[in-house]
C-alpha positions in Angstrom: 15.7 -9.5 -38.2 12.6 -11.3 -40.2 9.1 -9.6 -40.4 8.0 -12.1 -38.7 10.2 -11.8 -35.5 9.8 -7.7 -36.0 6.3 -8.5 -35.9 6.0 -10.0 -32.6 8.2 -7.5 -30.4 6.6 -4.4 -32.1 3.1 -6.2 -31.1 4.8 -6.4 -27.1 6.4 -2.8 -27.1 2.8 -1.4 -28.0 1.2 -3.2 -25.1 4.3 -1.8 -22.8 3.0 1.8 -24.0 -0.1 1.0 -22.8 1.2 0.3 -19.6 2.0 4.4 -19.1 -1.2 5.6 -20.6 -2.8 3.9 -17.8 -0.2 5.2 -15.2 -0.7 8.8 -16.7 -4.7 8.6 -16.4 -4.3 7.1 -13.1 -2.6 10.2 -11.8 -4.8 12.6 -13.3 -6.9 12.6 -10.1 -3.7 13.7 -8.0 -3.3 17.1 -10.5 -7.2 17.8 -9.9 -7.3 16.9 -6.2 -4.1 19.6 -5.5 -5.3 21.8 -8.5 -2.6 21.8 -10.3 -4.0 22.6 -13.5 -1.0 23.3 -15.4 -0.1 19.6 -15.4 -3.9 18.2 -16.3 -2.7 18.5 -20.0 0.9 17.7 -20.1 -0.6 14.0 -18.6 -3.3 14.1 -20.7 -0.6 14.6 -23.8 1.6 11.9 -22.7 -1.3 9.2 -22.1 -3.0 10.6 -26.1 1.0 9.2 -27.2 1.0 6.4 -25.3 -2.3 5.4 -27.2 -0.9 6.6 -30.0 2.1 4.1 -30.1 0.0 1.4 -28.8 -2.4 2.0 -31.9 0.0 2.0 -34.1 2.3 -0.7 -32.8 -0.4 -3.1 -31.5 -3.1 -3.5 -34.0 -1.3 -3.8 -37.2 0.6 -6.8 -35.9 -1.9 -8.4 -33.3 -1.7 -11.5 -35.2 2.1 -12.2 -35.0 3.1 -15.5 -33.5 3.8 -16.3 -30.3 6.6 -14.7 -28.4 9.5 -16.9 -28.2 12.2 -16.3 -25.6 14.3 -14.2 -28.1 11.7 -12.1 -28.4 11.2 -11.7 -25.1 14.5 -10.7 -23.9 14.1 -8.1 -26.9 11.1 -7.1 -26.2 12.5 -6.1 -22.4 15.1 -4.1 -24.0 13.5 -2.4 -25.9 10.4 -1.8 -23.6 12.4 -0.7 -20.6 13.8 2.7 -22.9 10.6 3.2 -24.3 8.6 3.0 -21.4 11.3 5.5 -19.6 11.1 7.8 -22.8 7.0 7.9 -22.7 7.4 8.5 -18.6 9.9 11.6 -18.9 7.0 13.5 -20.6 5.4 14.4 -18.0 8.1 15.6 -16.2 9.6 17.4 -18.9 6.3 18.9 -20.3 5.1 20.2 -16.3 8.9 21.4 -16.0 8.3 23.2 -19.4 5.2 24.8 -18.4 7.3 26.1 -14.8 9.6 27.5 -16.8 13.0 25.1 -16.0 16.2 25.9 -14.1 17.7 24.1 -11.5 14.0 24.3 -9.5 12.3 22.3 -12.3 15.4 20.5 -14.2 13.1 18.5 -16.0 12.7 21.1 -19.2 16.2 19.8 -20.1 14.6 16.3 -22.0 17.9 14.6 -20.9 17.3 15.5 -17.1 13.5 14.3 -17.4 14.9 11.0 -19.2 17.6 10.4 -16.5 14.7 10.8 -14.0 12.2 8.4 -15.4 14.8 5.8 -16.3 15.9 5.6 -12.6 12.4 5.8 -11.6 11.2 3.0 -13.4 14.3 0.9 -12.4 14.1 1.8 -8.6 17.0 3.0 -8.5 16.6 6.5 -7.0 19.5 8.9 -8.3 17.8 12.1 -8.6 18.0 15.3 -11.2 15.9 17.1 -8.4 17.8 19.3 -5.9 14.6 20.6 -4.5 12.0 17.8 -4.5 10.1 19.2 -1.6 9.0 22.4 -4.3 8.1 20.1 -7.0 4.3 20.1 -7.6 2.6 17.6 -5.9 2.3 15.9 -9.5 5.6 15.4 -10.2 6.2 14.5 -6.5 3.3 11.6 -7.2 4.7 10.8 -10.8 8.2 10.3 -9.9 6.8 7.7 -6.7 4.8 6.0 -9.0 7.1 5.2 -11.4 9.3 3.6 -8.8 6.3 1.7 -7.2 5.7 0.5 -10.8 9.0 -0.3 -11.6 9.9 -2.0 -8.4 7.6 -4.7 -9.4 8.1 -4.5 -13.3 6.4 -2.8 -16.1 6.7 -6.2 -17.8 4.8 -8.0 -15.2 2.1 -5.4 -14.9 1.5 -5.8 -17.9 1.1 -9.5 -17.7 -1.1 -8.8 -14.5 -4.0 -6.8 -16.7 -3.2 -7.3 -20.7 -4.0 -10.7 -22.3 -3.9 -11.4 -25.8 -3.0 -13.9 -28.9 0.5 -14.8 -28.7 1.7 -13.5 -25.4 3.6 -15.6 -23.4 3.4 -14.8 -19.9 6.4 -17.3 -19.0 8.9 -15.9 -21.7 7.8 -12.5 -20.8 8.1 -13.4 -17.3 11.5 -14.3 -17.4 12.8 -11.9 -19.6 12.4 -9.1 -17.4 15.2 -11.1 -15.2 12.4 -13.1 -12.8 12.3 -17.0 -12.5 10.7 -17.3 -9.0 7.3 -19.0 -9.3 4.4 -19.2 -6.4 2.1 -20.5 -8.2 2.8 -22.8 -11.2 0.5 -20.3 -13.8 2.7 -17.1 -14.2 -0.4 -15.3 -14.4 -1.7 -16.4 -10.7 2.2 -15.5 -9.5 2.2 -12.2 -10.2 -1.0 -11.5 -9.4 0.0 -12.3 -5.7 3.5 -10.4 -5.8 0.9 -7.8 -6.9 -1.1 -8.6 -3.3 1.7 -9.0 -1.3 3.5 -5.7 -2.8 0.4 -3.5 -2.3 -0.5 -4.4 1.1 3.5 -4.4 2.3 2.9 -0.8 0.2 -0.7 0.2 2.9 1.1 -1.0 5.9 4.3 1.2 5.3 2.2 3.8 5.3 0.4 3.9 7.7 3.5 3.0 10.0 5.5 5.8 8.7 2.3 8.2 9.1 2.4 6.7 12.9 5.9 8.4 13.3 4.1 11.4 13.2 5.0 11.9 9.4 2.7 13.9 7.3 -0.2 11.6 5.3 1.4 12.3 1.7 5.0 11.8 2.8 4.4 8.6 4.2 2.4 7.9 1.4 5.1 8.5 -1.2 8.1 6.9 1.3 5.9 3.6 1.8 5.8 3.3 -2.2 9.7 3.9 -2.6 10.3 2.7 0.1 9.2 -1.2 -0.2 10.0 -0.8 -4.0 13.3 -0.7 -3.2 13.7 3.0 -4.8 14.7 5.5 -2.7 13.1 8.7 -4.3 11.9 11.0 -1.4 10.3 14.4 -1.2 13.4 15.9 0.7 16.8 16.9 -0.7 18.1 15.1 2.2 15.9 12.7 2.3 14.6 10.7 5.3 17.5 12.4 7.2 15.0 15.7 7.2 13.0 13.9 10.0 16.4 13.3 12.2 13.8 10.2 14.2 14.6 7.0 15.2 11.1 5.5 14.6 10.7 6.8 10.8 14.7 5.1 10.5 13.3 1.7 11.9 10.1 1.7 10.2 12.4 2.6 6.9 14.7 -0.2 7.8 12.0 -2.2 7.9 10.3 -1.7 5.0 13.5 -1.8 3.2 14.1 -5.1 4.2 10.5 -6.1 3.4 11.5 -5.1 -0.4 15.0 -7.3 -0.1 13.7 -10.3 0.7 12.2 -13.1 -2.2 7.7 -12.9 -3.0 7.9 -16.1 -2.5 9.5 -16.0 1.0 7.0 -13.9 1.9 3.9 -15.9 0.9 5.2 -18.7 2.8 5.9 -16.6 5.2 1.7 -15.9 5.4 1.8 -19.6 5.2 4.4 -21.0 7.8 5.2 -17.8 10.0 8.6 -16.8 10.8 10.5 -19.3 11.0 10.7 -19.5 7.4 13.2 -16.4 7.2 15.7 -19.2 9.3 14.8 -22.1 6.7 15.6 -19.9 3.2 18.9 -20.1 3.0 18.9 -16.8 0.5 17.0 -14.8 3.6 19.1 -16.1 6.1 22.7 -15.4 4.6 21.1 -11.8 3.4 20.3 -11.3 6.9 23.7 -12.9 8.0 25.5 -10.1 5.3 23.2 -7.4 6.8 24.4 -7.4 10.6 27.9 -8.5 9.6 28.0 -5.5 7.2 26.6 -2.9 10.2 28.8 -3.9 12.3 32.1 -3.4 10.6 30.8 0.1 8.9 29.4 0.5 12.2 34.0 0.3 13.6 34.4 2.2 10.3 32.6 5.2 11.2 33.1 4.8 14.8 36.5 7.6 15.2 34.0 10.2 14.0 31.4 9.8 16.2 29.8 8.8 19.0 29.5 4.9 19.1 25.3 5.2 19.4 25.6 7.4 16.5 28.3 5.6 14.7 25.8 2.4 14.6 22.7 4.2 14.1 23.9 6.0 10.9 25.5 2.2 9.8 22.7 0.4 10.1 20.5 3.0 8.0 22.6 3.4 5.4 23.9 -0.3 5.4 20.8 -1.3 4.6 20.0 1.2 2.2 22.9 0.2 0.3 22.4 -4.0 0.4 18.8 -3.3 -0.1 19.3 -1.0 -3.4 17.2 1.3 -1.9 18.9 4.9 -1.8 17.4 6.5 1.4 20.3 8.7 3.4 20.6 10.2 6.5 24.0 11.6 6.3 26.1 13.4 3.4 27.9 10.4 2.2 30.3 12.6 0.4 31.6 13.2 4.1 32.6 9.0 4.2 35.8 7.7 4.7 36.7 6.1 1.5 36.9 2.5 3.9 32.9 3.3 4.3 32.5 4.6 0.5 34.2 1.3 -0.4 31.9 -1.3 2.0 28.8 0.6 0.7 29.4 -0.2 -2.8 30.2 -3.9 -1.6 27.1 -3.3 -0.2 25.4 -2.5 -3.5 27.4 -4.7 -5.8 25.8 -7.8 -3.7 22.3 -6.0 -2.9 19.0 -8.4 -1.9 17.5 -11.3 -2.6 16.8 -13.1 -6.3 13.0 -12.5 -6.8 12.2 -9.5 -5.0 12.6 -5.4 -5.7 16.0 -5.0 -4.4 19.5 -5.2 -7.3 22.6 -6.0 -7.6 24.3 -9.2 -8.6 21.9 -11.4 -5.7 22.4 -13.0 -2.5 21.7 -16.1 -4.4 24.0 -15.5 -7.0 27.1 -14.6 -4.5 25.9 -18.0 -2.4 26.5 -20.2 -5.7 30.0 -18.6 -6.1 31.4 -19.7 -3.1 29.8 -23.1 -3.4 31.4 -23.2 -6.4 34.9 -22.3 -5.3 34.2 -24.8 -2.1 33.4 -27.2 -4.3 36.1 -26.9 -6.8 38.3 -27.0 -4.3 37.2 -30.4 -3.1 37.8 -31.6 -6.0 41.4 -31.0 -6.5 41.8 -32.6 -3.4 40.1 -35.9 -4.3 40.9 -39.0 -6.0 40.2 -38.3 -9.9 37.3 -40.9 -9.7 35.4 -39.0 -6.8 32.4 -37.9 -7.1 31.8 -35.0 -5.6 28.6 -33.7 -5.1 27.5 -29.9 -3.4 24.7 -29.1 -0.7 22.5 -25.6 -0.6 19.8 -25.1 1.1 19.3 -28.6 2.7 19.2 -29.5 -1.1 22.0 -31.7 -3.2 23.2 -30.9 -6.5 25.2 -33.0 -8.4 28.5 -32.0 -10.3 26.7 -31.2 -13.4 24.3 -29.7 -11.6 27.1 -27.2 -9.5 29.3 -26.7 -12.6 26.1 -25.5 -14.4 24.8 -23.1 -11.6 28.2 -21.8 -10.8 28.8 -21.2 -14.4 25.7 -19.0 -14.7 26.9 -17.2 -11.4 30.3 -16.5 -12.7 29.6 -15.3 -16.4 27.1 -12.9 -14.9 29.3 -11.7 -12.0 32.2 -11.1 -14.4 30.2 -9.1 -17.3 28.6 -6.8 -14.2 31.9 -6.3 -13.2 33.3 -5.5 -16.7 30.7 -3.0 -17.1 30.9 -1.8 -13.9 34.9 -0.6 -14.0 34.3 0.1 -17.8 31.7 2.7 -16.3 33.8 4.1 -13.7 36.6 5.0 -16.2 34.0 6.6 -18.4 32.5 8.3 -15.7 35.9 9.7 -14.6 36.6 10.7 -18.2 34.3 13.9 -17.7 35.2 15.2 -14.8 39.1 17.6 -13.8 41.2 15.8 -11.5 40.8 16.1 -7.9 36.7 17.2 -8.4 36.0 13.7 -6.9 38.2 10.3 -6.3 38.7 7.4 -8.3 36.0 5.5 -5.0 33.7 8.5 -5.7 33.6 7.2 -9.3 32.8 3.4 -8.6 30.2 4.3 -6.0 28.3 6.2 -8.4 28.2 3.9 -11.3 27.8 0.9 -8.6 24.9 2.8 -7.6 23.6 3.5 -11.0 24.0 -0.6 -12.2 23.1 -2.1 -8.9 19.5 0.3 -9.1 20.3 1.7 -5.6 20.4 5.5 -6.0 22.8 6.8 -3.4 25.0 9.0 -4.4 28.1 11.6 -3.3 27.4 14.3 -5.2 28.2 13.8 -8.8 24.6 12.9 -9.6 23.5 16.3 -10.2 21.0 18.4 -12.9 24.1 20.3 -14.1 26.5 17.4 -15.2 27.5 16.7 -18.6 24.8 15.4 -20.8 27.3 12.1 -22.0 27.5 11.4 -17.9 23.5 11.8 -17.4 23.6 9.4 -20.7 26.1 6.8 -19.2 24.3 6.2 -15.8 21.2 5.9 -17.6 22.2 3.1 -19.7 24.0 1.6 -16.2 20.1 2.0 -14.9 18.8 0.1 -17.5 21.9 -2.8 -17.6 21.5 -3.0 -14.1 17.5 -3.5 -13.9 17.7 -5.6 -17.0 20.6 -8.1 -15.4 22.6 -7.3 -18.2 21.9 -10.5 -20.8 18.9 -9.0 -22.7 21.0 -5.8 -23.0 23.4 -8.1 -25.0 20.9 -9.8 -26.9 19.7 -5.9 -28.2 23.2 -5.0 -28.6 23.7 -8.2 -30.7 20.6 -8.1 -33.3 21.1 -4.6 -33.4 24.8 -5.2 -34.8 24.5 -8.2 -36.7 20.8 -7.2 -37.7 19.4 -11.0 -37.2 
């Protein structure tokens, strides 16, 4: 790599560290306001290094050129391991000071990283057996980095940094987001900043109308419509065993799924604008299809009102990446293990919170296998063109799109069995099957954070290791992974 090009993403990853100086000050109010004085310092620490590498990364080369896209997609690879590495101090320095074990698994550094890497990617898995008796700092730090993360540490810090040769577009798109409201990058994510934080307020106070305690529904409305899953309970929102906090979960689930800019036009044009996107309506389509065949699934153990009712939660935990449960999935038929990690594999929408390969994405597949089709059956001068959306593409148009679609689906699923053997490579046989396996690492890449059991503080430091980097592939969309991977081994 030239100076030059060193220059310009070592002048991005020190803005990204400001990022978490600013999240750890903003949570030093939460440690005084519970008087929890053991972790004033530890956040004080981690926001004195954050300065510190912004200092040092920042200033020196404040003057480098203007990001380019190469730099950007490096920049986003980079930025997502450092920002998780500056976020696991707090946990591990508070878990330090509480003296570690399997109450406060964050001493182990690994543990703490694992944490802040699925926090900050919304995915969810958890090193915490006992949330509920973690201080209410760590409780706050662990939702915050989810509600952060949901959105994008990249685009906050689009939304409050400015500076000489930042590119908000290049930056913009490589942290894997392309939807636009507004045709300045800047003015989009400051409303996805609006319409996240008020979707945030409103889950609240819905959840807190369930009868749920203030700072509960305070934490599940911010990992909740992020898409993230973390809760305060080790079994999560199945601790509350109510139908209203499931619906209002469901619902602010969904709100996370579905595309920004669906939503502002939704302010805009009302409802009927969930029918007109074709993305919203086929995820919806996928959503009620999907209940009701997990719902048959689970239907010879249970009681048919229960059997639907446990479907539809974790259905749409699954599709949505969130990570909430209600049940021990462990306890799933592998038929159910396997449609959940369909579930997750597919997940939400293209431009909102939720993971997985897209709605979108799985949409320009089959368009591109109905069109290819089409053409084998045509005369050879035929021109065939494609339709989605009430929109027409022509063939260069659908050969491009459905190559894009393809070459992504097929790396995620390269990684995503390559992760499952590896996975599988560190337990005996017969501790957990083969589906066991691909859930877990399906969970992991598509940033979903349910889990049946092998996610746990005590597992091999390699395995914590592996799902981490999944976290990261996953939140990343895989290509600027590649694009580290390559200058790292070819050093461009």
């Amino acid at each position: 790599m030239r100076s030059s090009d060193l220059a310009i993403v070592l002048r991005n990853l020190g803005l990204l560290s400001l990022v978490v100086a600013f999240m750890a000050a903003g949570s030093l109010p939460v440690a005084i306001f519970f008087g929890e004085s053991f972790a004033f310092w530890p956040l004080v620490l981690t926001v004195l290094t954050a300065l510190a590498l912004w200092a040092g990364l920042y200033w020196p080369f404040r003057g480098a050129g203007e990001t380019q896209l190469w730099h950007g997609l490096l920049v986003a690879g980079f930025g997502w391991l450092l920002v998780a590495t500056l976020g696991a101090l707090p946990l591990f320095l508070i878990s330090h000071k509480l003296g570690g074990g399997l109450l406060y698994p964050y001493a182990d550094f690994t543990s703490a990283f694992f944490e802040s890497v699925s926090g900050f990617t919304g995915t969810g898995l958890t090193m915490a057996l006992r949330p509920d008796l973690l201080p209410k700092t760590l409780q706050w730090w662990r939702s915050f980095t989810e509600w952060i993360g949901g959105m994008g540490v990249i685009v906050l810090m689009i939304t409050i940094l400015t500076g000489p040769g930042l590119s908000a577009a290049t930056l913009y798109f490589a942290e894997a987001r392309t939807e636009k409201i507004h045709p300045s990058v800047r003015s989009t994510v400051r409303t996805m900043w609006w319409i996240f934080g008020l979707y945030t307020v409103l889950s609240a106070l819905a959840f807190a109308s369930t009868g749920m305690p203030p700072w509960e529904a305070l934490n599940h409305a911010m990992t909740g419509v992020a898409t993230g899953g973390f809760s305060l309970w080790p079994d999560s929102l199945g601790r509350y065993r109510s139908v209203a906090v499931e619906v209002v979960a469901i619902l602010s689930m969904v709100v996370g799924a579905v595309s920004f800019v669906v939503h502002y036009r939704l302010f805009q044009e009302g409802p009927k604008i969930l029918w007109r996107d074709v993305q919203t309506r086929w995820f919806l389509y996928l959503l009620l299809c999907g209940i009701g065949i997990l719902g048959l699934v689970l239907w010879p153990g249970l009681r048919p009102s229960s059997a639907f009712r446990v479907s539809a939660f974790q259905f749409v935990s699954a599709m949505t990446c969130t990570g909430f449960q209600t049940v021990d999935l462990s306890k799933f038929s592998e038929a159910g293990k396997f449609l959940l990690t369909m579930a997750m594999i597919v997940g939400g929408a293209a431009g909102s919170t939720a993971g997985g390969i897209k709605v979108m994405r799985l949409l320009l597949l089959v368009q591109g296998v109905t069109w290819q089709i089409k053409r084998l059956l045509a005369p050879p001068d035929a021109v065939i063109t494609s339709r989605l959306g009430g929109e027409r593409y022509s063939p260069e148009e659908v050969f491009r799109r459905m190559s894009q679609a393809a070459a992504l689906f097929f790396l995620w699923l390269v990684f995503l069995f390559l992760g499952t053997f590896l996975l599988a490579q560190f337990y005996p046989a017969g501790k957990f099957t083969l589906a066991d396996f691909l859930f877990e690492v399906a969970s992991a890449q598509s940033n979903v954070g349910l889990s049946v059991g092998i996610t746990h503080p005590e597992m091999p430091t390699l395995a914590k290791l592996l799902l981490s980097f999944h976290m990261w592939l996953g939140r990343l969309e895989i290509i600027p992974v590649l694009v580290l991977l390559r200058t790292i081994l070819r050093r461009r």
